[in-house]
C-alpha positions in Angstrom: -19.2 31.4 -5.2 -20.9 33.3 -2.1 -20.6 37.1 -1.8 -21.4 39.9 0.3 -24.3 38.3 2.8 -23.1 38.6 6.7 -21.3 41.4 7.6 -19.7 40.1 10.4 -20.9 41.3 14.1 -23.2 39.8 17.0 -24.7 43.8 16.5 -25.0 43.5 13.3 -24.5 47.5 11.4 -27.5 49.3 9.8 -27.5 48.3 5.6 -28.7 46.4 3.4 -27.1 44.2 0.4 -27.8 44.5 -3.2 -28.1 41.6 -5.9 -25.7 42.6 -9.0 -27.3 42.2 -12.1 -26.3 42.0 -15.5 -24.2 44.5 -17.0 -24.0 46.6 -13.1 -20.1 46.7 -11.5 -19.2 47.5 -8.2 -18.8 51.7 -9.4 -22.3 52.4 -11.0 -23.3 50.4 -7.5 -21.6 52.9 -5.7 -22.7 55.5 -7.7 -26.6 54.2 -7.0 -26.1 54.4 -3.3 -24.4 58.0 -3.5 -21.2 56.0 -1.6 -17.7 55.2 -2.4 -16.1 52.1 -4.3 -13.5 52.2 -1.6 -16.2 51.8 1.5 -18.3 49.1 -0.6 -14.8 47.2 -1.1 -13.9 47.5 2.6 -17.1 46.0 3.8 -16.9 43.2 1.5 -13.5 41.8 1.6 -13.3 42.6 -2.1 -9.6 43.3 -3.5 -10.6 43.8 -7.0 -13.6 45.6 -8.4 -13.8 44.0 -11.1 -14.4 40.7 -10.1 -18.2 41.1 -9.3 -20.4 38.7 -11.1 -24.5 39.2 -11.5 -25.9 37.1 -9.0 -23.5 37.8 -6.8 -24.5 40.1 -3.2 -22.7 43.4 -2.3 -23.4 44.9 1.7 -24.1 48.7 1.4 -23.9 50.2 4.5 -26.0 53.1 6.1 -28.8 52.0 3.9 -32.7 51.5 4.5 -33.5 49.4 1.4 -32.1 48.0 -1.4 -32.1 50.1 -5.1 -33.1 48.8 -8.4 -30.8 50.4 -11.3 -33.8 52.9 -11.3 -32.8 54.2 -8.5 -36.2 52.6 -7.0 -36.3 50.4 -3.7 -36.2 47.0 -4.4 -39.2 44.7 -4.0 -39.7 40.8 -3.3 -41.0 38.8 -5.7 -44.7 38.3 -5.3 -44.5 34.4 -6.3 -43.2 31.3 -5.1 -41.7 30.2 -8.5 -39.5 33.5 -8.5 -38.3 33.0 -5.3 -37.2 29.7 -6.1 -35.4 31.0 -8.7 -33.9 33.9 -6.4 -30.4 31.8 -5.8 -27.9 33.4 -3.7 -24.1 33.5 -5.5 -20.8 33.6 -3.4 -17.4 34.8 -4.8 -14.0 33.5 -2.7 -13.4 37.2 -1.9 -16.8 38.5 -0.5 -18.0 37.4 3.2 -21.9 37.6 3.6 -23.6 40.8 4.7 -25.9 41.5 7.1 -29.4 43.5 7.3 -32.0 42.6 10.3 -35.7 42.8 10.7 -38.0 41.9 13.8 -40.6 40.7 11.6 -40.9 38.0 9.1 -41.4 38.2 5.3 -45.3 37.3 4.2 -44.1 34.3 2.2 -41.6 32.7 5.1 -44.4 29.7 5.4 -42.5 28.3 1.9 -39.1 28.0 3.0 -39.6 24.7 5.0 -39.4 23.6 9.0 -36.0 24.1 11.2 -35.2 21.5 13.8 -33.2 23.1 16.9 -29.5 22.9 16.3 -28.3 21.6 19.5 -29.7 20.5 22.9 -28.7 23.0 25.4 -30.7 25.8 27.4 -31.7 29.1 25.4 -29.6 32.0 27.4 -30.0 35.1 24.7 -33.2 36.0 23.0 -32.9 37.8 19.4 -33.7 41.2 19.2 -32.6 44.3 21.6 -30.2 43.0 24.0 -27.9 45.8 26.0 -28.8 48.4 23.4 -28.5 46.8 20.4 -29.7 44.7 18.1 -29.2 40.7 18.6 -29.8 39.1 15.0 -30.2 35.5 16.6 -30.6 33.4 19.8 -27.5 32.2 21.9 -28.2 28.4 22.7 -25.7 27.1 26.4 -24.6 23.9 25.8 -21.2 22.3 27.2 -18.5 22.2 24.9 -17.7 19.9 22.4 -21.9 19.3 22.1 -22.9 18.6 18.4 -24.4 21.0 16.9 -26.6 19.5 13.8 -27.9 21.4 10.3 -31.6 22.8 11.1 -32.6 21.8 7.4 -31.4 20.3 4.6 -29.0 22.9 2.3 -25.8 23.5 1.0 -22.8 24.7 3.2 -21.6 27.9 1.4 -19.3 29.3 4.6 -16.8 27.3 7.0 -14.1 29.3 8.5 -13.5 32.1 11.2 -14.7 35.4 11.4 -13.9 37.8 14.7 -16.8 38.2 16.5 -18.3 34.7 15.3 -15.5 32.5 15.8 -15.5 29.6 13.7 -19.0 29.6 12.1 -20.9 27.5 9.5 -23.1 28.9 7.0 -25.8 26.9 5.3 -28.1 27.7 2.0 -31.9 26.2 2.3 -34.0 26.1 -0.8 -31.8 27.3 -3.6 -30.8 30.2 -1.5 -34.1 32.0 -0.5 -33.0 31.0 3.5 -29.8 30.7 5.6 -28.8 29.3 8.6 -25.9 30.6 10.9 -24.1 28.6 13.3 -21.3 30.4 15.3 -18.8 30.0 18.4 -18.0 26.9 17.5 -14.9 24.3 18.9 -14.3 22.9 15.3 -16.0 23.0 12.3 -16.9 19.7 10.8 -18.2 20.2 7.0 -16.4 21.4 3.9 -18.0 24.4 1.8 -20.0 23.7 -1.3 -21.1 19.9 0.8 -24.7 19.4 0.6 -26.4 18.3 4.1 -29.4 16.8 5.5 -31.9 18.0 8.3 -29.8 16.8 11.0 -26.8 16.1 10.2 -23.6 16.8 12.1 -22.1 19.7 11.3 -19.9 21.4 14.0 -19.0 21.3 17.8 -20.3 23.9 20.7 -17.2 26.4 21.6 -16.9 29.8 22.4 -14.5 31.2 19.9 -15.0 34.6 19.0 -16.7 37.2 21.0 -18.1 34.5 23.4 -18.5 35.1 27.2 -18.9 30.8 27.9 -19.5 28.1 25.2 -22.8 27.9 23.5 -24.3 28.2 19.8 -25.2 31.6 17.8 -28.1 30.5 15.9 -29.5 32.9 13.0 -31.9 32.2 10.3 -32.3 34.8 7.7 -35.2 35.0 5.0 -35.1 37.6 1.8 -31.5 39.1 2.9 -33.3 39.5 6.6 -32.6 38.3 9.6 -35.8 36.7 11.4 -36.7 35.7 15.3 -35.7 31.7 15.6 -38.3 31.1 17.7 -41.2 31.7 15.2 -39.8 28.6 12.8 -38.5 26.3 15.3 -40.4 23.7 17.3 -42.1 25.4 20.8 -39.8 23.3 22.7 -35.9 23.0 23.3 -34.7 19.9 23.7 
């Protein structure tokens, strides 16, 4: 069961997304955030409130940082063994949610190497592109190219989603990385399947906001999205 982690949009919107813990609900959320159960249920796909589980991932928007039930920002755990432990739930209801950084988190050297997805030419950078922000790289590649699992994870999104098309979604080390692979011509995996580095995955398309078939590639660390380029190998194949 995945909730709230991408808030669907190649711009992605300015919040962040809060862990539920034990004994919290979707209204003293609200309540921390000073926002609306209605808004919080909007932006998560969430038809009934009460369906929230701890361990599962809400996306409040118009947020800086996310609030311990103190009312307190949030902080990272300072040790390896707890962010092992820091596994990311999904409920059926709840589509990831999104919140983007240009820097990497100090303990990103743990989460293991990335191969590149697919051989094509790198046509988009991540960052500032037209104004806003771009929270991966675009990859050309003809369609119908195979696009293959960066690491070895857990597929815990296939399906379609507006602006991304048909998209996978794949959990690294019990949740504390993601992978994002969008645009695709077909989807080749089945959620909850567990993959190896390499393995086929999908097909190159450009369903979706998509101006000519190639791959959006995102990895995300600690609930933020990070620049490819700093994990993958120097050259593209």
């Amino acid at each position: 069961m995945f909730s709230a982690f991408l808030f669907f949009s190649c711009a992605a919107p300015f919040g962040v997304y809060h862990r539920v813990k034990k004994n919290e609900t979707l209204y003293s959320i609200a309540r921390l955030y000073g926002t609306s159960v209605d808004k919080l249920e909007k932006n998560n796909n969430i038809p009934d409130a009460k369906k929230i589980m701890p361990g599962d991932y809400i996306f409040v928007p118009g947020v800086s940082a996310p609030l311990d039930m103190n009312g307190k920002t949030a902080t990272a755990p300072s040790n390896a063994k707890k962010e092992e432990n820091k596994d990311v739930k999904n409920t059926q209801h709840g589509k990831p949610a999104v919140q983007t950084t240009t820097s990497a988190p100090k303990n990103s050297a743990k989460i293991g190497k990335f191969i590149w997805p697919v051989k094509g030419v790198l046509t988009s950078k991540f960052g500032s592109r037209n104004g806003k922000h771009h929270s991966g790289i675009d990859i050309g590649a003809p369609e119908g190219t195979p696009i293959y699992a960066a690491a070895a994870g857990k597929v815990v999104f296939v399906g379609e989603k507006s602006g991304y098309g048909l998209l996978v979604i794949i959990s690294h080390s019990n949740g504390s990385s993601f992978t994002i692979y969008a645009h695709n011509s077909k989807n080749l995996v089945k959620e909850d399947a567990e993959v190896k580095q390499g393995d086929k995955i999908a097909l190159v398309g450009e369903t979706g906001r998509a101006t000519g078939p190639h791959l959006h590639f995102e990895i995300r660390i600690e609930s933020k999205a990070v620049d490819p380029l700093e994990y993958l190998p120097k050259t593209v194949p």
